[in-house]
Residue, then its C-alpha position, 0 to 999 in steps of 0.5 A: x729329427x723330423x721337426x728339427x728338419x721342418x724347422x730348418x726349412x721353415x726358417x730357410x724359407x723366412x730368410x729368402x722371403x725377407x731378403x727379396x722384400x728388402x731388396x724390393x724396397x732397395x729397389x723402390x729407394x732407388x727409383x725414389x732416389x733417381x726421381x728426386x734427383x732433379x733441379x729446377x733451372x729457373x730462367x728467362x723463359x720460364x721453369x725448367x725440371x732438369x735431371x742431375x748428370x744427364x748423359x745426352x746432350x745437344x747445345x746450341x749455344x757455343x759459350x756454353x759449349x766452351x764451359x761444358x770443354x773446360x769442365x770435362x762434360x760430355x755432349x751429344x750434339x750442336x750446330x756444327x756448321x759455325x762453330x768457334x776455331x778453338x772448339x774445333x774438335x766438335x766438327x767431329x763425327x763423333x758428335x752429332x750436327x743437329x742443324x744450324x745456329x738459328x735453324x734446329x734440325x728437330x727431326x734429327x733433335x727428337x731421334x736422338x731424344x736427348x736429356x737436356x737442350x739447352x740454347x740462347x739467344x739464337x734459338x729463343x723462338x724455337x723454345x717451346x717446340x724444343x722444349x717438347x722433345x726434352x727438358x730446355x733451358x734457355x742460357x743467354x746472357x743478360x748483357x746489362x749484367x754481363x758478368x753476374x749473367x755469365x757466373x750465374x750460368x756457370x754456377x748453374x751448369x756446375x749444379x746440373x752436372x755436378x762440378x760445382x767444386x770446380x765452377x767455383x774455383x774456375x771463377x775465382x780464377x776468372x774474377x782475379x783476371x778481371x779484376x787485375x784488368x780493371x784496375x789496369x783499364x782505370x790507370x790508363x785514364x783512356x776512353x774506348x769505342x767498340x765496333x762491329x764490322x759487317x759487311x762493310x757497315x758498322x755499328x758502336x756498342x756501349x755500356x751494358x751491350x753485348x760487348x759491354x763487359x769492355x767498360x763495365x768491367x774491364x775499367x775502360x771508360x767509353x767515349x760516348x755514354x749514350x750509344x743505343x744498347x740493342x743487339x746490333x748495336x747502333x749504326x755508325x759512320x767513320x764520320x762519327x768514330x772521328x768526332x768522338x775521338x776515341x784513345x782505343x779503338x777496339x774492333x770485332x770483325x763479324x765477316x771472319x766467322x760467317x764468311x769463307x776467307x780472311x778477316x776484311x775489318x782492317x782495310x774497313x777501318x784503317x781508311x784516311x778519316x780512322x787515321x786522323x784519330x788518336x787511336x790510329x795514330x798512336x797505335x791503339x786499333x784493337x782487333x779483337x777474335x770474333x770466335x770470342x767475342x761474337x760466337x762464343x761469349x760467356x764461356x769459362x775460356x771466352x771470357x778469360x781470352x777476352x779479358x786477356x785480348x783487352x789487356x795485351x791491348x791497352x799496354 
């Protein structure tokens, strides 16, 4: 009876040994598994080790921002102080402002320690103080691939988040509206120029520019194949827009979103020399929304609105 009873403790004792070991190594896997869990996100500014599914967030970059909405992930942080009309909800307070679109708040950025930064153009020279804070991936768009930058950039955030099903359908939608708009654009057989007003002063952008995506892609031949390609386009007068002669004139007002009040690009352009153009006469000046197309370009929403404001444009 005594042996039996010894017997039963020992192997009583056996079992809790061996269960806590294996819940150790379940332990162990686990961290193992949560370790290995990272992509690296290669990109203009070099190689990034991001973590799947990060929970904090801060994006500088408003098309991305766009991508993220539409995709249903949450984010932490962003420059609140421009952000696009239709992105609104994001000057809540249930997000947090970490400074301006050129000017990070890195103290308010550290104490929120984030997960992932990710930024653009606007941010490229704060690059490796951000990237001290947490891992950062730069997401600006290579404008001389316009549409292949923006998909690569969708695909990857759809890897980073684990919403590639979704990326992928999302674009296939994308791509179907453009490529209606393409064949659309060709059958017009008209030219087009796009101009940035600023202030009073203008400047054209061509093929493969921030804006070139109008020719590139949308099937709207440009008037003039050798405008400078720069990130402030090239510096024109109205004297050259009627020399060129344009069939549209598509107009994006810079004013309308970094100044208080209302849009001052028609007064601008509608002047004596625009309407001697063919473009103005036949009523074919196309105000394009600077939210889209100067703030938040590259996004899963901008970039279909944009394809949508060319088409509504040139019927």
């Amino acid at each position: 009876m005594k042996k039996n009873f010894v017997l039963t403790v020992l192997l009583g004792l056996i079992m809790v040994f061996t269960a806590a070991c294996g819940n150790s190594d379940a332990k162990n896997n686990g961290a193992s598994s949560d370790e290995s869990e990272k992509i690296t996100v290669t990109h203009q500014l070099g190689e990034t080790k991001v973590k799947k599914n990060p929970q904090n967030v801060i994006v500088f970059d408003y098309g991305v921002l766009d991508t993220l909405d539409e995709l249903d992930v949450k984010v932490t942080g962003l420059p609140q102080e421009t952000v696009p009309g239709y992105l609104e909800k994001y000057k809540g307070s249930e997000y947090e402002n970490v400074g301006g679109i050129k000017e990070p708040d890195f103290e308010k950025i550290n104490e929120l320690g984030p997960d992932l930064i990710i930024i653009s153009g606007r941010q490229q020279d704060s690059y490796e103080e951000l990237n001290e804070i947490a891992p950062t991936i730069f997401m600006g768009l290579d404008t001389s691939k316009y549409l292949e930058s923006f998909k690569e950039n969708t695909t990857t955030l759809g890897k980073i988040f684990g919403k590639e099903a979704e990326v992928e359908e999302k674009l296939s939608e994308v791509q179907k509206t453009i490529d209606s708009l393409n064949e659309q654009g060709k059958a017009t057989g008209k030219n087009g120029l796009i101009v940035l007003a600023n202030e009073g002063s203008l400047s054209a952008y061509g093929s493969g520019s921030r804006f070139g995506i109008v020719h590139d892609n949308f099937g709207i031949e440009p008037v003039d194949k050798n405008i400078e390609v720069s990130t402030h386009g090239q510096t024109i007068s109205f004297e050259y827009i009627l020399e060129q002669d344009p069939d549209y004139l598509f107009v994006i007002d810079r004013g309308a979103v970094v100044q208080e009040g209302s849009s001052s690009a028609k007064p601008l352009i509608e002047n004596d020399l625009i309407k001697k153009t063919k473009a103005y006469k036949n009523d074919n000046i196309v105000y394009l929304d600077p939210d889209y197309w100067y703030l938040s370009g590259g996004g899963l929403v901008s970039v279909t609105e944009m394809a949508k404001e060319i088409e509504e444009g040139i019927k």
